[in-house]
C-alpha positions in Angstrom: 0.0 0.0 0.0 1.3 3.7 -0.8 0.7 6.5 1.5 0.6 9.3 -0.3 0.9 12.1 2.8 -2.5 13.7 1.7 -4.8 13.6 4.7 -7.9 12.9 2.9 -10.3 13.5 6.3 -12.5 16.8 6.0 -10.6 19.8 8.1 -11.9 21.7 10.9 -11.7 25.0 11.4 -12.6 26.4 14.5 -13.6 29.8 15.8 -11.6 30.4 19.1 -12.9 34.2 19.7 -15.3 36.7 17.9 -15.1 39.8 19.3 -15.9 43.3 17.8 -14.3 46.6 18.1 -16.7 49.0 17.1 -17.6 48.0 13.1 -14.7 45.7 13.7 -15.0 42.2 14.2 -11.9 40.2 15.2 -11.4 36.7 14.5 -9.0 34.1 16.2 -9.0 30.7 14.2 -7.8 27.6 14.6 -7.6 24.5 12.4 -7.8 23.4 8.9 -9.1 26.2 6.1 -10.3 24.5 3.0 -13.3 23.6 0.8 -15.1 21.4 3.1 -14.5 23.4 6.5 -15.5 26.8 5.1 -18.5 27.1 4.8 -19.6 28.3 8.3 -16.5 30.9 8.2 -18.5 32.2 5.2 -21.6 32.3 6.7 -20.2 34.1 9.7 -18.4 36.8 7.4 -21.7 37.6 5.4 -23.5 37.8 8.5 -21.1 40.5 10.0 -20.9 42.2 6.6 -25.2 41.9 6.5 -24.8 43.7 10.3 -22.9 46.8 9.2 -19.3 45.3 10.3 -16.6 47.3 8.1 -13.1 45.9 9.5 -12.0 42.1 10.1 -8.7 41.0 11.7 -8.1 37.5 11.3 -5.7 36.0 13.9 -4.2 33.0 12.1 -1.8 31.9 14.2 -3.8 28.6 14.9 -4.3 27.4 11.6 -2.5 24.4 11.0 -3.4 24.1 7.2 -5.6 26.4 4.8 -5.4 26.5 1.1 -6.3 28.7 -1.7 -10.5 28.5 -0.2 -9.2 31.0 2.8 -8.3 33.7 -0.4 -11.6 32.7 -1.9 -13.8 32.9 1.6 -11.8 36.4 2.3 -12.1 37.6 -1.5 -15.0 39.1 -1.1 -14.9 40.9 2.3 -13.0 43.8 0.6 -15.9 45.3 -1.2 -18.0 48.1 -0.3 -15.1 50.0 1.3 -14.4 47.2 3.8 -10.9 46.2 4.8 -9.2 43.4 6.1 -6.0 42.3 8.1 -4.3 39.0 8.6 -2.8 39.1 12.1 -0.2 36.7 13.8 -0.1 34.9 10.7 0.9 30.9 10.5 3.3 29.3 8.9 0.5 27.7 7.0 -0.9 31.1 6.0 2.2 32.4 4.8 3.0 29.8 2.4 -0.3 30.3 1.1 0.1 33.9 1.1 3.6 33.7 -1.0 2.1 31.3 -2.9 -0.4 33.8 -4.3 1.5 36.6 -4.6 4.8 34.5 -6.4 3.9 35.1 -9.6 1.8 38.3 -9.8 3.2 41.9 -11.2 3.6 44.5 -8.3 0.7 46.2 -9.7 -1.4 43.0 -8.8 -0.8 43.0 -5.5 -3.8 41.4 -3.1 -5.2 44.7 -1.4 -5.2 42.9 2.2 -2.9 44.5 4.8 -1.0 41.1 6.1 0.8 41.7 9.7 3.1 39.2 11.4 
């Protein structure tokens, strides 16, 4: 039998905190990001967006694994003037982020603020 490495099991990802700061809500996840754990992460964003929330911080530094779904679950959250900041980002999010960004022109840049 060959292992291939690939976890086939659906991720998790989990919700430690919500908490708002005025029209901004801050997230701290934990888990695995992809297209079978996000859906409830996308409910909760378009249910803060729906309630008038303008800002998100997203504390990553719990996220084990996430791929390219966490870009499409936060492509969205930028429109209608809102913005959005990856905080205490994990190693996990960071691949992904250089990942995305490896092979676009400077003038492609993703618009999301990214702190460590």
């Amino acid at each position: 039998m060959h292992d291939s490495g690939a976890d086939t099991a659906p991720g998790v990802i989990v919700v430690d905190s919500c908490t708002s700061l005025g029209t901004t809500l801050v997230l701290h996840l934990r888990g695995e990001i992809d297209h079978c754990s996000s859906a409830p992460l996308r409910a909760l964003l378009a249910s803060a967006a729906d309630h008038g929330y303008t800002g998100l911080v997203l504390d990553t530094s719990q996220v084990t694994f996430c791929d390219s779904e966490l870009l499409a679950v936060l492509e969205s959250w930028p429109r209608h003037g809102r913005r959005v900041r990856l905080a205490s980002r994990s190693r996990a999010v960071q691949r992904l982020l250089a990942a995305a960004t490896a092979g676009r022109q400077p003038a492609q840049a993703p618009t999301m603020a990214a702190t460590s």
